[in-house]
N, C-alpha and C positions, 0 to 999 in steps of 0.2 A: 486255489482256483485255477483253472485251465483258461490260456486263451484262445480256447478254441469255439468256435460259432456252436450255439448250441443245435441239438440235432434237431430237426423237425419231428416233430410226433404228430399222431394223428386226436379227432378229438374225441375218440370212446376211449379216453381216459375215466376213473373212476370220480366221481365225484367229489371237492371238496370236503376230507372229516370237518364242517363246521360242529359245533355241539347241539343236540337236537331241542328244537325250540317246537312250540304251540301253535301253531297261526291261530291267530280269533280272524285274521281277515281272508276270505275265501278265495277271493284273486292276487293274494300274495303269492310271489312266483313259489312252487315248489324245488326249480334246482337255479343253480348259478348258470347267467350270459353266456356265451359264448361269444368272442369276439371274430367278427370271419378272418379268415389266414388268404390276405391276399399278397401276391406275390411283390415284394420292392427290392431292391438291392442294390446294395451302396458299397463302391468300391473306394478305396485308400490305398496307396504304396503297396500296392498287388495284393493287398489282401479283400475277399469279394465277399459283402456280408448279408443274410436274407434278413430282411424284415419286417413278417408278414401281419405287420400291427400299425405301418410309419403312414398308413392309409386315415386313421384317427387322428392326424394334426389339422386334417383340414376342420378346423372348428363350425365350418359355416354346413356344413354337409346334414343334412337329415340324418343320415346314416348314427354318424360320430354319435351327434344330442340324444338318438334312440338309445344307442348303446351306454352312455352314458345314465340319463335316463333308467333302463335296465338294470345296471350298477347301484342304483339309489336304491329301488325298490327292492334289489335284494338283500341287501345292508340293510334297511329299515324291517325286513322280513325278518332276516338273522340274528336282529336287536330287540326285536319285538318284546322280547321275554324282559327288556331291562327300563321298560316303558318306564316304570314304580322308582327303580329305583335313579333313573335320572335325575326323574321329578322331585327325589330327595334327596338328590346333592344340589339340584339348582337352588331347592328353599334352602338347604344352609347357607349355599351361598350368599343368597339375600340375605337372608335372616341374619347374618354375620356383619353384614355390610350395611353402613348408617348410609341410607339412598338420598338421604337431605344432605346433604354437606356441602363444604366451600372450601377454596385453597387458603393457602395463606396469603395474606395481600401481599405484593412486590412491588415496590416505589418506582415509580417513573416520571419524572418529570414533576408535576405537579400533581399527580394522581397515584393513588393504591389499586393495582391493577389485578383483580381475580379470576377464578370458574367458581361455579356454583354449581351442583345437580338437586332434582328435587326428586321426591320418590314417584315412580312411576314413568319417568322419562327418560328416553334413551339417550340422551346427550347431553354435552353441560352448554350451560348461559358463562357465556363470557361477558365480563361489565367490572366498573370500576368506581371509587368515589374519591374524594377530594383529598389531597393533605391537612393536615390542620394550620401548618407553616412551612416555613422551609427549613427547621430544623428537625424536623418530625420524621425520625428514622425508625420508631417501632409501631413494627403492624399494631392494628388494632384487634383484638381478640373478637370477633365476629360469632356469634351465634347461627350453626345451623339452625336456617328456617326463619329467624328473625330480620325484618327488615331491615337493610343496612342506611344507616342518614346517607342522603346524597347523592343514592345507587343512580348509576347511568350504565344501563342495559348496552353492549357495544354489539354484539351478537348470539343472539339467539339458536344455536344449533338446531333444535328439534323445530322450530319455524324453517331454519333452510332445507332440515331435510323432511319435511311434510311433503309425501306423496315420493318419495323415493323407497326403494330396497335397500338403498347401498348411500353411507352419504361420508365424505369424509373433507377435512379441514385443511390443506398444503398450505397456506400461508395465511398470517396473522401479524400486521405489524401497524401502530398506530404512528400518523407522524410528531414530530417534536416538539409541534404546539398542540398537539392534543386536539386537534380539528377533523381529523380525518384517518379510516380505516379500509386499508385495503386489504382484502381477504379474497382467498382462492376454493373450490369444493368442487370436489370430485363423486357426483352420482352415479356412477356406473362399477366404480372398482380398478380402472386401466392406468391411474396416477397421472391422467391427465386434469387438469384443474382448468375451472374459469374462474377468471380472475374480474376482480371488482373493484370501486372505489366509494365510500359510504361517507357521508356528509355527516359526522360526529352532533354537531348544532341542532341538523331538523332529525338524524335517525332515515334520511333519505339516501339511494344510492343513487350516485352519480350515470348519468350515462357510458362511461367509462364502461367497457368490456372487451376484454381480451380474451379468446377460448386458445385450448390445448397449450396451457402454459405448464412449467413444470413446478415443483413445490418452493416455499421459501422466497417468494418475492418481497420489496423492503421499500421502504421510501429514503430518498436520499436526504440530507440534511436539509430542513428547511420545509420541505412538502409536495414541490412544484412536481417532482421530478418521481417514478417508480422506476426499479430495480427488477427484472424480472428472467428467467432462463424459461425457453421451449428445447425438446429434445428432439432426436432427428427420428429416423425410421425405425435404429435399434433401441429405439427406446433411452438414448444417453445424453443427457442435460449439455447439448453442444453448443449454447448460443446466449450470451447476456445480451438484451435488449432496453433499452431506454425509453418510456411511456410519458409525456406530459399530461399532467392532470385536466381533463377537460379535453383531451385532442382523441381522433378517433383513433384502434387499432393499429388499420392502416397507416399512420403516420408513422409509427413507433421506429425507431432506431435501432439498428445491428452496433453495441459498441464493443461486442468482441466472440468471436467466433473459431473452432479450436477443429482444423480439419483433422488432428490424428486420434483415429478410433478408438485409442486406448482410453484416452482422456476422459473423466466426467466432468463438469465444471461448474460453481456456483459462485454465487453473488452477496455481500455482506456492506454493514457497516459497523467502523470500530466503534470498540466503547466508548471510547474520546469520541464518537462523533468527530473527528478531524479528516478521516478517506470512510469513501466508498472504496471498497478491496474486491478484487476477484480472484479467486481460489481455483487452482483446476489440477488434476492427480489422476492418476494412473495407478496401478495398486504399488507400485514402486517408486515412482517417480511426481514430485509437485512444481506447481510452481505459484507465485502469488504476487499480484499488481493493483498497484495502488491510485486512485485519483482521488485528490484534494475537492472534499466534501464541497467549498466554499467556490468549485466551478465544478457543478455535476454534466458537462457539454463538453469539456476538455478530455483529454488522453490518460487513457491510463498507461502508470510504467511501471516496467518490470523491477524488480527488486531483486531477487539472483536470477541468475536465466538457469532454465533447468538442464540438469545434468542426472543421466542415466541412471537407476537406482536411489539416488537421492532424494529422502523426503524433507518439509520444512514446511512450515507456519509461522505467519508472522503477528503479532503484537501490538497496537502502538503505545508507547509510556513515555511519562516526564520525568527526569530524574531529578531530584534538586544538585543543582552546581555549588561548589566551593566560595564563589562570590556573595551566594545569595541566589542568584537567580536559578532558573531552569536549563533543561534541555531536552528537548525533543527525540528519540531513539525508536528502534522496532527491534524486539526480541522477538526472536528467532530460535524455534526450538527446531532442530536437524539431526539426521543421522550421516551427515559425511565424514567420513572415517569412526563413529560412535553409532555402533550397531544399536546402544540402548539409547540412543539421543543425548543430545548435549543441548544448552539453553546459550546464546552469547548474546552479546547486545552490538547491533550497527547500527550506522548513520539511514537517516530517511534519504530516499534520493532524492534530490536537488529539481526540480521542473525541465525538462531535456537534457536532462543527466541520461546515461545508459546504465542497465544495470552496477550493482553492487560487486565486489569483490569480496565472496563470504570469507577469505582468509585473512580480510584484515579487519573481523569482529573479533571485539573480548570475548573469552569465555566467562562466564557467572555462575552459570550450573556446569561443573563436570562429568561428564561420561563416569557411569557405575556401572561394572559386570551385575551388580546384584538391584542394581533400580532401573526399574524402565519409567522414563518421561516421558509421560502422553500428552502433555499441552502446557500451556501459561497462559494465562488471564491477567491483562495489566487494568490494576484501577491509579484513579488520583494519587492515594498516595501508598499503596502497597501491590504486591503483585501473589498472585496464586500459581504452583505450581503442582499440577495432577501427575500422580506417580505410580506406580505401580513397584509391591515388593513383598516377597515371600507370598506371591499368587492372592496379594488385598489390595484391592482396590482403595489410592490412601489420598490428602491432601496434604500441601503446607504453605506454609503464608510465608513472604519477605514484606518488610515493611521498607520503603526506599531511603527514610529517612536514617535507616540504622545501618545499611551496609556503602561500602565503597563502589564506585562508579566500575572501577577495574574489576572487579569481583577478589576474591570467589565469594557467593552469598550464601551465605546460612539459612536453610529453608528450615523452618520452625515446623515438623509433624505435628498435627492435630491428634490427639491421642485418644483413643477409645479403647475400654477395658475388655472386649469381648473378643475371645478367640478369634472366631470368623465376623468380616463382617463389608461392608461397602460405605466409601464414603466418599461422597463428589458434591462438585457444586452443583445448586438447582435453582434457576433464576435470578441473576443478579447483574440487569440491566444496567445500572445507573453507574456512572461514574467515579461521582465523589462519595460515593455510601463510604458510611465508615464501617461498617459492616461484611463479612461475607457470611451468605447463606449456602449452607452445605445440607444436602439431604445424606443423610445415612439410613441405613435397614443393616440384617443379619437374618438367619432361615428363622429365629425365633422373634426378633424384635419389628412389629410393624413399623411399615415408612415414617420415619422421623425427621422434620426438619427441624433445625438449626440456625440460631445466627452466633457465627464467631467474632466475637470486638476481638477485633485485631490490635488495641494499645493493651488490653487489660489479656488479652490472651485465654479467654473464658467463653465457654459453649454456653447461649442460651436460646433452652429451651424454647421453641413457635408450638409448635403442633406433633402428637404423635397420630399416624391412623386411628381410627377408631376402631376395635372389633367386640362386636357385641357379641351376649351370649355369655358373658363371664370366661372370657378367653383370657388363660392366665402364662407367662412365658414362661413362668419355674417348670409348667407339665411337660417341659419339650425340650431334649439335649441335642447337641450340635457337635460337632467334632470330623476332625481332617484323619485322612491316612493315606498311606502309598503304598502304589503296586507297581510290582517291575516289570518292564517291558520286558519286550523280546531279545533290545538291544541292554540289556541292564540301567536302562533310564527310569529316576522314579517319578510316577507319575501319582499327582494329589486327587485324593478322593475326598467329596464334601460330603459328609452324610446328617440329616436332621430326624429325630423321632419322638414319637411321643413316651415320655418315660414309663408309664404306669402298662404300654402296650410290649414293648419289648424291654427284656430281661437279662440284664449283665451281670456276669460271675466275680466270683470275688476278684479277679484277677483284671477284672474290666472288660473282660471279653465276652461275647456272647452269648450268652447260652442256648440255647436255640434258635434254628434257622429260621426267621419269619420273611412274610412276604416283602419284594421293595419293586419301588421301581429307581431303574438308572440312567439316567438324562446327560445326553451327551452335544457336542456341536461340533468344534474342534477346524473351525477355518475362517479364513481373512483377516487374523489377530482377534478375532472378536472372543471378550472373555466373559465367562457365566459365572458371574459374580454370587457369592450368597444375600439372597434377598428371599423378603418376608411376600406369601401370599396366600393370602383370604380363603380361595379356594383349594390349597394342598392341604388346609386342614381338614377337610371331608375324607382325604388317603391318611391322613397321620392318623385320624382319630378312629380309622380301620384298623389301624395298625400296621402300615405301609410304614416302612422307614423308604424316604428321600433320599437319592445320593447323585450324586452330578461327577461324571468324570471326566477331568479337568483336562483332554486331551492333546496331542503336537496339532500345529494346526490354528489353535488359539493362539490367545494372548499373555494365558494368565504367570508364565514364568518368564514374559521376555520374548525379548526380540526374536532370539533364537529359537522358540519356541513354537513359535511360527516360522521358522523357514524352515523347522525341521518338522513338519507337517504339510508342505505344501509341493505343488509341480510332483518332479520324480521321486519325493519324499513322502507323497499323499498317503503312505498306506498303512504310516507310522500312526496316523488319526486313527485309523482302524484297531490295527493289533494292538493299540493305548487301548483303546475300549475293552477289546478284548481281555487284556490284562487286569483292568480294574474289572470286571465281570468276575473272571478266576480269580483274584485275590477277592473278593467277596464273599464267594462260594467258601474258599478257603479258609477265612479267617471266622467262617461260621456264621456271616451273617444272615448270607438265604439261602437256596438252592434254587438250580436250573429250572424247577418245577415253580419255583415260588419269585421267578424273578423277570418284570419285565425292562424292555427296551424302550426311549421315548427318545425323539428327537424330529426338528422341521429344518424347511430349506436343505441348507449344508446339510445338515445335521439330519434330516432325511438321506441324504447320499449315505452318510454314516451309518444309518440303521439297513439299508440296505445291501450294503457289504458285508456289515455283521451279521446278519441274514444267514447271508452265502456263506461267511467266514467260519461262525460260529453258530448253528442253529440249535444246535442241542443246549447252548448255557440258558434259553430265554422259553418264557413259555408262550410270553407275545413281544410285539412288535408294535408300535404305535407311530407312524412315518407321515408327519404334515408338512404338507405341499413338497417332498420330496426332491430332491434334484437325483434322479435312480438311473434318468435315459442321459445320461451327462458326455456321453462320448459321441452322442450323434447331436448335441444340443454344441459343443466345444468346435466341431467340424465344421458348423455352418454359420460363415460370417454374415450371413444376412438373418438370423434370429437376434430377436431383443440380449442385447447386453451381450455377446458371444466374446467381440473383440477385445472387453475389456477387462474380460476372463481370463485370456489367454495368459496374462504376468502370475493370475493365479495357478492356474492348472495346465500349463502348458500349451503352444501350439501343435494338437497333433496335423494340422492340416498339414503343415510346412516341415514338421520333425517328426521321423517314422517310429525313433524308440520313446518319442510321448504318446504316439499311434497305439503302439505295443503297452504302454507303461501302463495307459488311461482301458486300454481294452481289456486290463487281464484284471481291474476292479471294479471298474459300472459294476452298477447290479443288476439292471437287465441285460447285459450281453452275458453274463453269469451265472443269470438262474440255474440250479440245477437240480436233476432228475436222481442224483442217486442220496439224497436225506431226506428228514422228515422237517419241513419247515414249522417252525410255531405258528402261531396266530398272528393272522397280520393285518391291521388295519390302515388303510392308506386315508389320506385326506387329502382334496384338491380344493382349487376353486377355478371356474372356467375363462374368467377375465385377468387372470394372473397373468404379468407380465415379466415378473422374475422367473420365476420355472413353470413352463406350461404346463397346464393338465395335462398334456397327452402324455409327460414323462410317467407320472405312475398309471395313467389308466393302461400303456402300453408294458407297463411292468406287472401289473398286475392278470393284468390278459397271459402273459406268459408264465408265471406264476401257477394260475388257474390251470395250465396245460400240466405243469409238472403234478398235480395234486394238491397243490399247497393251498393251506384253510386260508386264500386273501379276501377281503371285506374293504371296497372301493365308494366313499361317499363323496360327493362333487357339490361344493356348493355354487350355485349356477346364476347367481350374482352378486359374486365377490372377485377382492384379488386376493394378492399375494397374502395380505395380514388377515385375509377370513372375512366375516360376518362387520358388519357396522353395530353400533346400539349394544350399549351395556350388557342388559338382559338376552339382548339376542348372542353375547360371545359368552355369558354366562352357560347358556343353554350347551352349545358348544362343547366348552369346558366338561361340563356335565356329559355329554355322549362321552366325551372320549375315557374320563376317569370311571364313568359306568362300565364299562366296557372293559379297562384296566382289572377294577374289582372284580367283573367275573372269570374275566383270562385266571387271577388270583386265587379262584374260589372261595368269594367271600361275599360274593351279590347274596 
């Protein structure tokens, strides 16, 4: 790639090669938008840059929504021909999917707490029913559809969002007698929520309301008291707030507020119920304070004070003492000096005590080059520890009763037999369960949940997904491989297919190149674990093989893994892609003709650059809600979330060679005029406050100028996650994999 601005061209460029479609409708546009080229430019560290597209951020403009607008209608024109076969990936989707079902019940308190959905409805019914005693630890096996004894309906989704487009959930927590729910919903798509308070007893809401709150508000022990964060202008969760139940808004309390822009910050309560904890992090750097649940109006304190680079969570647990008795402890999982994290256990701080002194905690879990520790979960009397290793996502139990207070402790892996697969915990509120619940999946095994008895050391079975249609797992193999970078780093490729579609040689290898697509992300440690879903069966049962490549950037090999995909290293995500591309082609599985690109968010930036990088390996591109305009989005500390980007991808504002570093990959400052771009379909949504629309509608515009076939759809009341309602993300789903199969040729 060059960093050099690209040239201005004029717009009797030839018309985008889209593939020639039917119109049945008479005022479908005939050719692609034009976006008008008005003059802006933005200078950095002497370099002067045009940008005759930065006119489309003003959201509020006639202009933009026409243009906009425009881009639908041609996208819908250019798709027209896949009308059919949308509509028959959405019905397998349904038809795949049991639309009546229910969670598995999760114990809290005195209640089994669930969702439900029914067919036909966009949302689920959250409600719950009774225990039988207090010793009654196993769900009850619930019939979708059949009335459950006891049901008390908590909230109705598709009631709150009757008469919306857009409706979404940010908090959900009931208090500890089981009296009362405070719940947060977001109608527009901007993750701003208003917050509520519902009177359990009558099913009435309290006068209680609080607008532009942000997600995850809690009640504090006891009920009186709610837990809540609002965000500041960039959009970044800067403020924990204290609400008495019954008092208005306006009265509410600031009890902790974090003026450095890097910071996000949130709000909890332990599972011990013993502190309200506040949480706040930077992509490098955390910190976490605690107030004693039994005075929600007193101080919180600090527990380490934060230091540079340093990450840490904290825990709280009992251990049993040597006497008999207990002792009170917060485990702490951290990386200072332990790149892959280490677990230790310290003292609670004392009431006007000053922070902790993390060097004088035990270790209990030691630093592994080849494990990365991503959390601890303390219950009553056993503690959970989430891991990562050999790129699976894994868990393991300690039970407190069987190791030493000093450590080191033996974490007990949870064992499952399948190659690939994922396995975490999924709901497990209560304290003294003796139980943990772990959900697991794999690309062939639907969502399975689990309870693990932690004395007997044995998985039993709750629930597997449902998938109808005689969906059988034998018809579909899964299997890992590696490609080498550029620097000779191997890099893991997941790949899932259906057996009887593609055809391996005696030797295991391929025999013939069939179509795939190749799903990538590769940033903020976040890793793309193998998991089962509903709707990739519509591409497997094309005969699309699945593969996910496991990029620097992520998570899934470790710490390192992520540093060495990130800032001045960003571009190792890319040519990782790249490489798992070419070792594909390579090893026979598809060709550049037969092979697309899929990726959102980040992961949009990444399809972007591969783009530019490599256009010739892909024959489409598939890029939702895209971060593509990321070097003019990284410059401006006054956009949603800029500042606390900067640990990820650099300051180019303040540092000239992240200027240079970040300019010579965007993929709009990029585009370029001398290849043939593949197919490229962009996805936005207009009220996104993660990565604006304007990033791709302004890439695509320039795109458009080089000749390149781009296909721009905006959904025009949504955010960042898309569409609200099942069905409506179903449909979705369906555009885009329609769209895939014909880039394929296989519509």
């Amino acid at each position: 790639m060059s960093d050099a601005t690209p040239e201005t061209v004029t717009p009797e460029l030839p018309t985008p090669a889209l593939p020639p479609t039917e119109p049945t409708d008479p005022t479908a546009p005939t050719a692609p938008p034009r976006a008008e080229r008005r003059p802006t430019t933005r200078t950095h560290h002497g370099d002067v840059v045009d940008d005759p597209y930065e006119w489309l951020r003003d959201k509020e403009s006639p202009d933009t929504l026409a243009y906009l607008e425009a881009e639908n209608a041609w996208t819908a024109a250019q798709t027209a021909h896949l009308d059919g076969l949308r509509e028959q990936i959405f019905t397998e989707i349904k038809d795949r999917t049991l639309e009546t079902d229910l969670s598995v019940p999760v114990r809290d308190g005195a209640w089994w707490y669930y969702s439900r959905t029914v067919e036909g409805q966009q949302y689920a019914i959250r409600a719950r029913a009774p225990i039988a005693d207090a010793g009654d630890w196993t769900p009850s096996v619930l019939e979708p559809g059949v009335p459950v004894p006891g049901e008390q309906v908590l909230l109705d989704e598709n009631v709150e969002a009757d008469g919306h487009d857009f409706f979404s959930l940010g908090s959900f927590d009931v208090s500890d007698d089981g009296g009362r729910l405070v719940y947060a919903v977001d109608t527009v798509g901007d993750e701003r929520y208003t917050l509520r308070v519902r009177d359990l007893t009558t099913g009435d809401d309290l006068a209680d309301e609080v607008n532009g709150t942000a997600g995850g508000a809690t009640f504090a022990p006891g009920g009186r008291y709610v837990f809540y964060t609002t965000v500041d202008d960039a959009w970044r969760p800067d403020r924990v707030w204290r609400h008495e139940v019954g008092s208005a808004a306006s009265d509410d309390v600031v009890v902790f507020a974090e003026p450095d822009d890097r910071y996000w910050v949130g709000v909890g309560v332990s599972r011990s119920r013993r502190f309200v904890q506040i949480e706040l992090g930077s992509k490098i750097t955390s910190e976490s304070l605690l107030l004693d649940a039994d005075d929600p109006t007193g101080e919180f304190r600090v527990v380490w004070e934060r230091r540079e680079g340093v990450e840490y969570t904290v825990e709280h647990a009992v251990l049993p003492s040597s006497d008999g008795g207990s002792r009170d402890v917060l485990v702490v999982t951290h990386n200072a000096g332990a790149e892959n994290f280490e677990v230790v256990l310290t003292d609670v701080p004392a009431p006007g005590a000053g922070p902790l002194d993390p060097a004088a905690a035990t270790v209990v879990v030691p630093h592994d080059d080849a494990t990365r520790v991503e959390g601890v979960d303390a219950f009553a009397g056993h503690v959970v520890v989430s891991f990562r290793r050999d790129a699976l996502q894994r868990v393991g139990v300690v039970r407190l009763d069987e190791v030493a207070p000093e450590g080191p402790w033996e974490v007990a892996d949870v064992a499952f037999d399948e190659p690939l697969f994922t396995a975490g915990l999924a709901g497990n509120p209560a304290w003294e369960q003796p139980h943990v619940r772990i959900g697991y999946t794999s690309f062939v095994t639907p969502g399975t949940v689990y309870d693990y008895d932690v004395v007997a050391r044995e998985l039993l079975l709750r629930k597997r997904q449902p998938v109808l249609g005689g969906y059988d797992p034998d018809d579909y193999a899964q299997s890992r491989e590696w490609a080498t970078a550029e620097d000779g780093t191997l890099v893991p490729i997941s790949l899932v297919w259906r057996k009887d579609a593609v055809g391996l040689d005696s030797s295991g290898m391929q025999a013939d190149p069939v179509p795939l697509e190749l799903y990538g992300y590769g940033s903020y440690e976040v890793s793309t674990d193998p998991s089962f879903a509903i709707s990739r069966l519509s591409l497997l049962d094309r005969g699309i093989v699945f593969a996910v490549a496991h990029v620097r950037g992520g998570g899934e090999m470790g710490r390192h893994w992520y540093e060495d995909g990130k800032t001045l290293h960003k571009k190792n995500t890319f040519t990782d892609f790249v490489a798992c591309a070419q070792h594909l082609v390579g090893a026979g599985w598809t060709t550049p003709e037969k092979m697309v690109a899929r990726g959102g968010s980040a992961g949009g930036l990444l399809m972007g650059a591969v783009a530019n990088l490599a256009p010739e390996l892909f024959a489409g591109v598939v890029a939702v809600v895209p971060f593509v305009d990321a070097l003019t989005s990284i410059l401006d500390p006054d956009l949603p979330l800029t500042v606390v980007e900067w640990d990820e991808w650099g300051n180019p504002l303040a540092d000239p060679e992240v200027y240079r570093y970040m300019k010579s990959y965007t993929p709009y400052e990029n585009v370029r005029d001398d290849v043939e771009y593949p197919r490229i379909l962009a996805i936005t949504s207009l009220n996104d406050t993660r990565v604006l629309y304007v990033e791709p509608a302004k890439w695509v515009a320039r795109l458009r100028d080089v000749g390149a076939p781009a296909l721009l759809k905006t959904e025009m009341s949504a955010g960042h996650g898309g569409v609200s309602g099942r069905y409506a993300r179903w449909k979705d789903v369906a555009f885009e994999d329609a769209w895939i199969v014909d880039v394929l040729g296989l519509a």
